[in-house]
C-alpha positions in Angstrom: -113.4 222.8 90.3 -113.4 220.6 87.7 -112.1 222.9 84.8 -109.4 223.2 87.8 -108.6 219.6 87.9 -108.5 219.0 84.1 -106.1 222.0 83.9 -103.4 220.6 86.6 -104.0 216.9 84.7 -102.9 218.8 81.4 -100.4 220.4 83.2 -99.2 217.1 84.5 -99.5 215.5 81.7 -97.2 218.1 79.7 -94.8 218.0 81.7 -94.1 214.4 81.4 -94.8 215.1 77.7 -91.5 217.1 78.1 -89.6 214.7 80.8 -90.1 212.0 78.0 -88.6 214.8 75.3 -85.4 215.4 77.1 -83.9 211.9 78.0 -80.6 211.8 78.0 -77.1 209.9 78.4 -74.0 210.3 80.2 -71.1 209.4 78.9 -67.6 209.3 81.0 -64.2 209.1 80.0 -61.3 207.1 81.7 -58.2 206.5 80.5 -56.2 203.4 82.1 -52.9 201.3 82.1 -52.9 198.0 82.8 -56.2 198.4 83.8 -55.4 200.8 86.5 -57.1 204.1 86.1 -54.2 207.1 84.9 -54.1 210.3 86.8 -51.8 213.3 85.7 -48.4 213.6 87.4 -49.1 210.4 88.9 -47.1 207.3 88.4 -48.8 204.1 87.1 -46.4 201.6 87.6 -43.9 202.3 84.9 -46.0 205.2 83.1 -46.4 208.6 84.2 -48.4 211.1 82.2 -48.3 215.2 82.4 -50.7 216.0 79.5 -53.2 213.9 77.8 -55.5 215.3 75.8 -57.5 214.3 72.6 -60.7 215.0 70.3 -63.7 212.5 70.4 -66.1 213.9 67.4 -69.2 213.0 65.4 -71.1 211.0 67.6 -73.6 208.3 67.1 -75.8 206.4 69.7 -77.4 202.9 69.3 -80.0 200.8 70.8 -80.4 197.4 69.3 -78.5 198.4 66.3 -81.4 201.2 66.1 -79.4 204.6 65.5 -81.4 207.0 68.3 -79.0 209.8 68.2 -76.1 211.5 66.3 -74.7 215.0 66.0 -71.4 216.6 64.1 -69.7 217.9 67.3 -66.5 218.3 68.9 -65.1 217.5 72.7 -61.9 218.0 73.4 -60.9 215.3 76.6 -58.5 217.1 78.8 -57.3 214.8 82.1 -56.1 218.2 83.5 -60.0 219.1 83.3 -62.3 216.9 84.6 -65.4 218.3 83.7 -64.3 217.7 80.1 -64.3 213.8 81.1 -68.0 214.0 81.3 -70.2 214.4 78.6 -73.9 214.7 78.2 -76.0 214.3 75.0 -80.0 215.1 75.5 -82.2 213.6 72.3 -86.1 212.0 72.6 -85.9 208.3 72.9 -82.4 208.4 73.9 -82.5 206.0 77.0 -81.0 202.7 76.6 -77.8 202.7 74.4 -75.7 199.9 73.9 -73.1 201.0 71.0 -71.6 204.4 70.1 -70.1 205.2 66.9 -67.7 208.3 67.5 -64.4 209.0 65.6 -61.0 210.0 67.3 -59.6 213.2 66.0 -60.9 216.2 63.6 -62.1 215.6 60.0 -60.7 216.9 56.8 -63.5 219.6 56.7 -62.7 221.6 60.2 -59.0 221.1 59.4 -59.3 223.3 56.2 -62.1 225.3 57.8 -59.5 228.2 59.7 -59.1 229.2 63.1 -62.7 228.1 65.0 -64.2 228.6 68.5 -64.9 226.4 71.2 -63.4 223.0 71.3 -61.2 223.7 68.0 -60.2 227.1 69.4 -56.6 227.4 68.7 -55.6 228.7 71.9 -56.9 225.2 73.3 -52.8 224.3 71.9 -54.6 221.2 69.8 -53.5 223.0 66.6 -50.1 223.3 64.3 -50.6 225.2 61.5 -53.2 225.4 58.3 -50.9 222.5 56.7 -51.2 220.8 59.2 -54.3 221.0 61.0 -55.6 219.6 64.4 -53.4 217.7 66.8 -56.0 214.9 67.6 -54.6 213.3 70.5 -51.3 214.6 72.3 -49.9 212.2 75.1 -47.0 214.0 77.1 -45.0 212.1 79.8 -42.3 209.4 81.5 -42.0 205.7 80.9 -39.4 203.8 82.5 -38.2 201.7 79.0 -37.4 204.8 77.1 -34.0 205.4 76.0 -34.8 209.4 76.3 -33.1 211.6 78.4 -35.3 211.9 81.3 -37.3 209.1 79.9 -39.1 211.7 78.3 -41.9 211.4 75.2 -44.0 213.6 73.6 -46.8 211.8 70.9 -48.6 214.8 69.5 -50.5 212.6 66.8 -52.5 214.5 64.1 -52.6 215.1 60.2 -55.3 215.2 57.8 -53.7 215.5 54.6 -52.8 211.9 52.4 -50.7 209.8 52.8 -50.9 210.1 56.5 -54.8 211.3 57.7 -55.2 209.9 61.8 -58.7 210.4 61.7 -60.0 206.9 63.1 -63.3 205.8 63.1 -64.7 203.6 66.5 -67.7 201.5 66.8 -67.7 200.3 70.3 -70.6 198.3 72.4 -71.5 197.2 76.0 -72.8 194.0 77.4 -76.0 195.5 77.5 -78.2 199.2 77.2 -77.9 202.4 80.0 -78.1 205.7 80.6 -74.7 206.2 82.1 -71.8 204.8 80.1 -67.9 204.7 80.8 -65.7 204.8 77.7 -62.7 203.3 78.5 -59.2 204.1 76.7 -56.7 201.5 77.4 -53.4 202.6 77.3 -51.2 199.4 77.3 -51.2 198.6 73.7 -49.9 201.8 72.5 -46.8 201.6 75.3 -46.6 197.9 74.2 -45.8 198.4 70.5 -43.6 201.8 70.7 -40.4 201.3 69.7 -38.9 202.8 72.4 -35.2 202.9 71.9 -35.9 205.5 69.1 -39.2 207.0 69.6 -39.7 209.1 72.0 -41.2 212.7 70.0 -44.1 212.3 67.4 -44.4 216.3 66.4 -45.6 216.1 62.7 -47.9 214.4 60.7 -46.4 211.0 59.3 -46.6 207.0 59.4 -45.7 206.8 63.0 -48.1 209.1 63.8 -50.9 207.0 61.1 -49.9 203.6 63.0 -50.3 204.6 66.7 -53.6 206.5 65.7 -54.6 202.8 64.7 -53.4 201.4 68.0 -55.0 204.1 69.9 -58.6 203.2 68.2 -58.7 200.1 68.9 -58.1 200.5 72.4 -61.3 201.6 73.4 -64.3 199.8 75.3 -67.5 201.1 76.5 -69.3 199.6 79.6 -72.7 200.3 81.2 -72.1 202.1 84.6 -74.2 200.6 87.3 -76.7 202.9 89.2 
């Protein structure tokens, strides 16, 4: 009997061993306009977007400015698939993060690296050609203040190669630490400061595509989501 009882307190005792081993965060990721949460194919006052994908990469977790998690990975967010809008990262000691570190985009070294699987998989449509790499964020849709037929635009933003890389790095932080996090992309800025009378298609790497990268990186905010 008691051979039996120290066996289930081992028992116990590993498996909390291995709870503790396996924590974990969820992240989620909303994009908005005027603080108004976007759907696809449904308008937002005067935006309406049909596509709206992009590549979140390399991330890095922090508590208390203590770095408690990073990996070299790539997601690619896809509105028309929501299980893409939820990520989870499992690490020991992971509970409680208040800032992540992440970059938006594809780095130099996957750009050059060929045709890949999984996230980068060309087939995804996130990729031009070996000159030109990754598309790292493609926004597709209508806004009411374009001069475009249809009040069409099409802002495939990528490029790796100098003078115009949009790779951007992001360092953003909540009020405080939690498990389950909401990444916020804010849209306003970018429809703000495009010059709408004569853009309306980014296709090709370039300055336009470099400044509105920028824009885009610095419209991100990350909040704690209540239990």
């Amino acid at each position: 009997m008691k051979q039996t009882m120290l066996c289930i307190l081992a028992c116990v005792s590993i498996f909390q061993n291995l709870a503790a081993s396996t924590d974990s965060v969820w992240l989620s990721i909303r994009l908005s306009y005027q603080n108004r949460t976007v759907q696809l194919d449904e308008p937002s006052d005067s935006l309406l977007l049909t596509t709206a994908r992009f590549y979140l990469s390399a991330f890095e977790f922090y508590n208390n400015n203590r770095l408690v998690h990073q990996e070299q990975t790539y997601h690619l967010i896809d509105l028309e698939q929501p299980n893409t809008c939820v990520l989870k990262f499992n690490a020991p000691g992971m509970k409680g993060v208040d800032e992540i570190r992440f970059r938006l985009g594809v780095d130099s070294l996957a750009n050059v690296s060929g045709a890949l699987g999984g996230a980068l998989d060309p087939t995804l449509g996130m990729y031009w050609a070996w000159n030109s790499g990754y598309i790292n964020v493609k926004l597709e849709g209508q806004y009411s203040k374009s001069d475009a037929r249809n009040q069409t635009f099409e802002f495939h933003l990528g490029g790796y190669l100098p003078p115009y890389p949009t790779l951007q790095y992001i360092q953003t932080k909540a009020n405080h630490s939690g498990d389950h996090l909401l990444l916020n992309l804010e849209l306003s800025n970018l429809i703000q400061q495009v010059n709408w009378k004569d853009t309306h298609h980014i296709m090709s790497p370039g300055a336009e595509a470099v400044r509105l990268s920028v824009i885009l990186a610095s419209s991100f905010s990350l909040s704690v989501i209540s239990p």
